[in-house]
N, C-alpha and C positions, 0 to 999 in steps of 0.2 A: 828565625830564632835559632839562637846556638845553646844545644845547653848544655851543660857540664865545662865552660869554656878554660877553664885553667885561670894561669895569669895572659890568657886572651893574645898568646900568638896566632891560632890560626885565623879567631876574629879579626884581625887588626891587616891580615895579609886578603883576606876576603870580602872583607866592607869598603875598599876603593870601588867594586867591581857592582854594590848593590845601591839601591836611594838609601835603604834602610835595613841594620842589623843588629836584632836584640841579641844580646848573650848573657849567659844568666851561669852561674854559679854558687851551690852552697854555702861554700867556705867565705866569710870575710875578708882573713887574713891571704886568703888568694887573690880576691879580687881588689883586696890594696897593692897589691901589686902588677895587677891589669892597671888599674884604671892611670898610673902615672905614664905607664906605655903606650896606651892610647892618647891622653893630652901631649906628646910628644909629635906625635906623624900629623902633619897636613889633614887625612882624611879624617871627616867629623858624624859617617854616615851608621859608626859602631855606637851604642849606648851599652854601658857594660851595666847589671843588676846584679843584686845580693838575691837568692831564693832559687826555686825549682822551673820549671818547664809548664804553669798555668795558663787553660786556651790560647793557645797561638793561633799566628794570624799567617798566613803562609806555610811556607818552608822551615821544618822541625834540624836539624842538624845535630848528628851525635858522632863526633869524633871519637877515636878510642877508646869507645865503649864496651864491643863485646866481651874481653875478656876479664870485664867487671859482671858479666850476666850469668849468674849460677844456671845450673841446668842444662833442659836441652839446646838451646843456643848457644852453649860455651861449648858444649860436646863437637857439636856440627861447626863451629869455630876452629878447635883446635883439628878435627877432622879434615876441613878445607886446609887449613895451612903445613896440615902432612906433619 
């Protein structure tokens, strides 16, 4: 499961590679714009959904996330990247 996926470029470049990948997205208006990218490519192994990150089944995936995470994790973020 991917979540926060956008308009679902890194899904669509990582689901040739899995049986199965959910990615999920808040925004509506985002994921109308996934989901016409994905009925484009051969591979049919991405399901892209409207909502949040609800018990997953495997592997969690958060692409460029931390510097959406207040606190100490953005600190130690912006710390690693100097």
């Amino acid at each position: 499961m991917e979540t926060g996926c956008e308009t679902g470029t890194t899904t669509l470049k990582l689901a040739p590679g899995v049986a199965r990948l959910v990615a999920r997205e808040i925004s509506r208006k985002v994921i109308a714009i996934a989901r016409p990218k994905a009925l484009a490519q051969p591979c049919r192994s991405a399901a892209l959904r409207i909502g949040s990150a609800d018990h997953p089944d495997g592997a969690v995936l958060a692409f460029n996330l931390l510097h959406l995470v207040p606190g100490r994790v953005a600190r130690r973020r912006r710390r690693i990247a100097g």
